[in-house]
C-alpha positions as CSV (number, residue, x, y, z in Angstrom):
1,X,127.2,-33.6,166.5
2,X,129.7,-35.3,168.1
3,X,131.9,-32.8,169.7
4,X,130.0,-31.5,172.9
5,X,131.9,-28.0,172.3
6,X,130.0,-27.1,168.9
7,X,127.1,-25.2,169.8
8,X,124.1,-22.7,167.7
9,X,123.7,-19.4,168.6
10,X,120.6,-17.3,167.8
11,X,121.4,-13.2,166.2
12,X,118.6,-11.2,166.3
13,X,119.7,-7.8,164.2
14,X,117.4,-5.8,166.0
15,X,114.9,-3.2,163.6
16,X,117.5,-0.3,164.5
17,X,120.0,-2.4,162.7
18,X,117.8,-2.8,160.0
19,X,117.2,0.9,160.1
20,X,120.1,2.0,160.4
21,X,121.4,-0.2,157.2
22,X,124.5,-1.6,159.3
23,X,123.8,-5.5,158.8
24,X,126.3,-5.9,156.8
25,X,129.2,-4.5,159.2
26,X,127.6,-6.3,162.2
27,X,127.3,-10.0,160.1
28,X,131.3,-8.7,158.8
29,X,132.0,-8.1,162.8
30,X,130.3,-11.3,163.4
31,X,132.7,-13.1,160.8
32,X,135.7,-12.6,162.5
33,X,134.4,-15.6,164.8
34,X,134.9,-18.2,161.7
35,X,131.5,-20.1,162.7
36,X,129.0,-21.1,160.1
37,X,126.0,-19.3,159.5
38,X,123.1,-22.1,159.3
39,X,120.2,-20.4,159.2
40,X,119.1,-16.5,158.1
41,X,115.5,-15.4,157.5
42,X,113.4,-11.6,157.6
43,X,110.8,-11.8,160.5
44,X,108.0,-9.0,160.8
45,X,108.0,-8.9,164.4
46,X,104.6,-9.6,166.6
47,X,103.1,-8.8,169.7
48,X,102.5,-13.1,170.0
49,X,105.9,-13.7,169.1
50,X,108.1,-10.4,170.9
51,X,106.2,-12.1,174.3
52,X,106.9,-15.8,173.7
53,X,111.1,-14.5,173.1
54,X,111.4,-12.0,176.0
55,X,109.5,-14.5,178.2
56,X,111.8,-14.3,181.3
57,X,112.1,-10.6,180.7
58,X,108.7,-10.1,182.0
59,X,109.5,-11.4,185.1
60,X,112.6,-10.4,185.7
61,X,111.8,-7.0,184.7
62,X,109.3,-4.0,186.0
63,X,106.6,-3.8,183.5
64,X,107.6,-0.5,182.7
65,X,111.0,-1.7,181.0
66,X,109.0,-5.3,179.4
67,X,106.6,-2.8,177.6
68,X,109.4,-0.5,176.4
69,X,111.3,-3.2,175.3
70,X,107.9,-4.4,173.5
71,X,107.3,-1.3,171.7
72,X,111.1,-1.0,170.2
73,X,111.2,-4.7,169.0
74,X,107.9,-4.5,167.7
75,X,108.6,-1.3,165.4
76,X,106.9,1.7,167.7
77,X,110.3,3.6,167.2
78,X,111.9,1.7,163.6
79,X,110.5,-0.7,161.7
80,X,108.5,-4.0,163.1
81,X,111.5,-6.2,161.2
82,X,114.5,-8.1,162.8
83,X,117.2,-10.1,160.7
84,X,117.4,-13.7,162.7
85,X,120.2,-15.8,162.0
86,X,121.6,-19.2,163.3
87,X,125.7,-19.5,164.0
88,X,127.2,-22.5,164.6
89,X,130.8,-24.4,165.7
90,X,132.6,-24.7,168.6
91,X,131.8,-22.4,171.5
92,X,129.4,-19.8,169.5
93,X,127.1,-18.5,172.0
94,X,130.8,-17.6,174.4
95,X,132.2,-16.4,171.0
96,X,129.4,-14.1,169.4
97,X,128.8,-12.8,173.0
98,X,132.4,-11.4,172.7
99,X,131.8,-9.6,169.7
100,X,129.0,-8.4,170.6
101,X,129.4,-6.8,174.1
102,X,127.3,-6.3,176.8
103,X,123.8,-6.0,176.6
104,X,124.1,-2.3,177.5
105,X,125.6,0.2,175.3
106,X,127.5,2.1,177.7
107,X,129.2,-0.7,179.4
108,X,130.2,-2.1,176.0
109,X,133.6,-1.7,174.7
110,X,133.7,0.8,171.7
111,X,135.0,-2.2,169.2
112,X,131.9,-4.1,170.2
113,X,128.5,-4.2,168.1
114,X,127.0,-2.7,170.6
115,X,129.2,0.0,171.7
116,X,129.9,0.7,168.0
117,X,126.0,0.8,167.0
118,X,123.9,0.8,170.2
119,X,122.4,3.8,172.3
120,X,120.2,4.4,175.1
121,X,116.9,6.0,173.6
122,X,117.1,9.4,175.5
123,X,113.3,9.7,176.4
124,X,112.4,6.1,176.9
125,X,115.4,4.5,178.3
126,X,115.1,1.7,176.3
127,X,118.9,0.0,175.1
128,X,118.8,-0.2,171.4
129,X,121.3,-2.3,171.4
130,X,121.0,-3.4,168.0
131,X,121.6,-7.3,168.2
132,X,120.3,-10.1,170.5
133,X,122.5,-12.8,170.8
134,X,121.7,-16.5,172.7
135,X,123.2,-15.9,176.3
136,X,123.3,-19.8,177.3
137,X,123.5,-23.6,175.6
138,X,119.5,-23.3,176.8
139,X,118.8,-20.1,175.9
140,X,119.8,-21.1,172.5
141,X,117.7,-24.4,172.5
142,X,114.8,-22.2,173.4
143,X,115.4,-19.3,171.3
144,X,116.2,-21.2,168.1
145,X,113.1,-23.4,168.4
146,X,110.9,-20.7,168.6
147,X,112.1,-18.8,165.7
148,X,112.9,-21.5,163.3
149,X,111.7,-25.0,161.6
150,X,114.4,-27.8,161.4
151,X,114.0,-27.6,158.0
152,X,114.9,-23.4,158.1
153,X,118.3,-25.1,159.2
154,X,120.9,-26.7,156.8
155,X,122.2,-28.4,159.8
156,X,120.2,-28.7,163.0
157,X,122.2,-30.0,166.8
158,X,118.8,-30.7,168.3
159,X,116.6,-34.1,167.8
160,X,113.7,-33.6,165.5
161,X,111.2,-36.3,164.2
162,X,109.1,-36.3,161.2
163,X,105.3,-35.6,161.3
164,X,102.5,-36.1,158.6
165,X,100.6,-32.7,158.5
166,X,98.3,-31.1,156.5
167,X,99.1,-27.6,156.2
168,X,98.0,-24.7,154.1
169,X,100.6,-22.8,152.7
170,X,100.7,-19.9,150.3
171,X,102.4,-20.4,147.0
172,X,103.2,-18.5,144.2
173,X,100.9,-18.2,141.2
């Protein structure tokens, strides 16, 4: 991309999203930023992969909070599924951020995603904030990488290079 300005953004539509059968309203909410959707898949959420994504959460966290957060991404209090999705254009991460609100659900403007959808779980303390959202041009490096292939993109603003694998895939009959 030429313009130094367009940016991806990973959305995470956390399980009480899912649960709560508001993806819809947030990916509407989500539109009134004009950027592109370029990616959109289901993942059943792991252990592996919950660890590898809140990464710098475990140490910037007590372990306490890390292992609550665990438990509600993984599915202990919903489901184990997010909806992730890729945004691009010009300033997405600042953009979706916006629309989103901050991370806590209390702080977060009542127009907001999360001050429209999101709680604090009562006896756990954990946010269910219902949507993740990239929080830097890094961040969204990082993220995006570890939650899709290039070719899970239909338009990638990272360098990839071709590989010849042999992989094992499951098809359908």
């Amino acid at each position: 991309m030429e313009n130094d300005k367009i940016q991806q953004c990973l959305v995470i539509i956390k399980p009480d999203g899912l649960v709560k059968s508001i993806t819809g309203d947030i990916i509407m909410a989500l539109s009134a930023t004009k950027l592109k959707i370029v990616g959109a898949k289901i993942v059943k959420m792991t252990r592996e992969h919950a660890e590898k994504h809140y990464s710098d959460l475990k140490q910037r966290k007590s372990q306490e909070i890390f292992e609550g957060t665990m438990a509600y991404i993984t599915g202990k209090y919903h489901t184990d599924r997010v909806f992730a999705l890729v945004y691009e254009g010009e300033n997405a991460i600042e953009k979706i951020r916006e629309v989103c609100g901050p991370t806590n659900p209390e702080e977060a403007h009542p127009t907001s995603i999360r001050g429209r959808y999101g709680r604090i779980h009562s006896k756990t303390g954990v946010y269910e904030n219902v949507i993740h959202a990239s929080d830097s041009p890094e961040s969204a490096e990082k993220e995006i990488k570890l939650w899709f292939a290039p070719d899970e993109l239909v338009n990638s603003i990272y360098p990839v290079k071709e590989e010849k694998t042999q992989v094992v895939r499951r098809v359908w009959k």
